[in-house]
C-alpha positions in Angstrom: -4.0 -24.1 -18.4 -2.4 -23.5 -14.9 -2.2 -19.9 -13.5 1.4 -19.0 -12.5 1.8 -16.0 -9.7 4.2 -14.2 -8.0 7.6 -15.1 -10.0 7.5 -18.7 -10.8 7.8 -18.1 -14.3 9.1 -14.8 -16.7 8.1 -14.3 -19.8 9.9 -11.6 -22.4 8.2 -9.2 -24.2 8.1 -10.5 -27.6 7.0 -14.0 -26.7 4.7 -13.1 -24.1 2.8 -11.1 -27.2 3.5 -14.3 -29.5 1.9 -17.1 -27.1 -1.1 -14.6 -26.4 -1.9 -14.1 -29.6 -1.5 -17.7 -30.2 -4.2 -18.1 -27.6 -1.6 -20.2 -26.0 -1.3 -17.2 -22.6 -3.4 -15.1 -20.7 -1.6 -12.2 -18.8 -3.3 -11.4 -15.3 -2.4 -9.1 -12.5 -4.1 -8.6 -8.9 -6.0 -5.3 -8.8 -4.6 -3.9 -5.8 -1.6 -3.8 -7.6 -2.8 -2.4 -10.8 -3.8 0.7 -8.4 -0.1 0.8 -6.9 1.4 0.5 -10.1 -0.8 3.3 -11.9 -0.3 5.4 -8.4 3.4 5.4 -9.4 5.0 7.9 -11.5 8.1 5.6 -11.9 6.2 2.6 -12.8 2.7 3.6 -14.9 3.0 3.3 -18.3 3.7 6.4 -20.7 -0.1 6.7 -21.7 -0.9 8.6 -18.8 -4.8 7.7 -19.0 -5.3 4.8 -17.2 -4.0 7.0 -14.1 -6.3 10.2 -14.9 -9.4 7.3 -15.1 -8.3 5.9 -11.9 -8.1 9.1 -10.0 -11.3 10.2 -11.7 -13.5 7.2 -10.8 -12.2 7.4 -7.3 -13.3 11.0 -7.0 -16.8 10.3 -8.4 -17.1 7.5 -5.4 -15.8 9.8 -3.1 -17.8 12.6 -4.5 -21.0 11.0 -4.9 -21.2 9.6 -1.0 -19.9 13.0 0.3 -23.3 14.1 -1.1 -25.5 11.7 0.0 -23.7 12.5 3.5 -25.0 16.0 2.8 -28.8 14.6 2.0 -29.1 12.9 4.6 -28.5 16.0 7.1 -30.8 18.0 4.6 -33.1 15.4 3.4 -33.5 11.9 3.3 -31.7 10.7 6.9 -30.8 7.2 5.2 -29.9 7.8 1.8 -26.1 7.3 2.7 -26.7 4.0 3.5 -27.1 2.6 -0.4 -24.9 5.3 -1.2 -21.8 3.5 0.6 -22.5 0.1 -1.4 -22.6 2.8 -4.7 -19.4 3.5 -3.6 -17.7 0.2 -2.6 -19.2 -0.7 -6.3 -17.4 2.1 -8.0 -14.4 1.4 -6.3 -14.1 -2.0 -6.8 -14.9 -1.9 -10.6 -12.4 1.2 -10.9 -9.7 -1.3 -9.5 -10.8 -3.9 -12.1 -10.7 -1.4 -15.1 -7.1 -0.1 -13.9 -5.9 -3.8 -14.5 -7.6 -4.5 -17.5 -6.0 -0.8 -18.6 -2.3 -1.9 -17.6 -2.6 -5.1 -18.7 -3.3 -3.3 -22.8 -0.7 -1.4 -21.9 1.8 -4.2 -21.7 0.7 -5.6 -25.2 1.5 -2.1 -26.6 4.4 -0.5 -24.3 7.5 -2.9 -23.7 9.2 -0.9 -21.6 6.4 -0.7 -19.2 6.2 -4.7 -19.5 9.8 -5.2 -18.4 9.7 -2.9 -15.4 6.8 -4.8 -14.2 8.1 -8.1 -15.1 11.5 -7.3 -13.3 8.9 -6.8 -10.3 7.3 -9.9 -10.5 4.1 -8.4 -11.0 2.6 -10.5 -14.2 0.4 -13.4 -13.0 0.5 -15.7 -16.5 -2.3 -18.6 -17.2 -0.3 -21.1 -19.4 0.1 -24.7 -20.1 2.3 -26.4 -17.9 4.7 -27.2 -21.1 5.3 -23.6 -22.2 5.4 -22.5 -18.5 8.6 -24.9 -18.1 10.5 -23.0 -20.6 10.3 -19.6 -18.5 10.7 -21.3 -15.1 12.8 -19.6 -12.6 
């Protein structure tokens, strides 16, 4: 299986859900656009979760360093300092868990699919002989 970004190919809806569960496609997306997408009011999907989670988990990051900021004028002077990789942690899963949340969402949610396909924001992992069927 090749990966295909950016474009090169577009799959519809309804066959997009057919090859994958045929095993035959595996939808991706970069995570720093998952976060732009889910950030969008215009663009999310109507299951408004995946952006309250998003939002949440960034405020837990934020939250929990802000107190460690706190200790260490209180307490113990270095405790921010494995309290920043807590943070980077947090944040990086939360941008792996909004992709993994959008990319349910376009099983379920055609509309939200398209928009996002019309964007050329689905990276797709198919064979090169399907792949030449959707070519642009």
């Amino acid at each position: 299986m090749k990966r295909y970004e950016n474009g090169s190919i577009s799959i519809p809806h309804k066959q997009m859900v057919e090859l994958k569960k045929s095993g035959k496609l595996n939808l991706g997306m970069f995570h720093d656009i998952a976060v732009k997408i889910a950030d969008n009011p215009d663009l999310a999907p109507k299951a408004k979760s995946t952006g309250i989670a998003m939002h949440f988990w960034s405020w837990i990051a934020v939250g929990q360093f802000l107190y460690a900021i706190y200790e260490s004028f209180t307490g113990i002077w270095w405790i921010f300092i494995p309290s920043f990789f807590l943070m980077a942690g947090i944040h990086s899963a939360n941008k792996k868990g909004t992709s993994q949340n959008l990319l349910f969402e376009a099983e379920r949610d055609k509309e939200f699919y398209e928009k996002i396909r019309k964007l050329d924001g689905w990276n797709y992992e198919v064979d090169e002989e399907t792949a030449k069927k959707y070519k642009k």
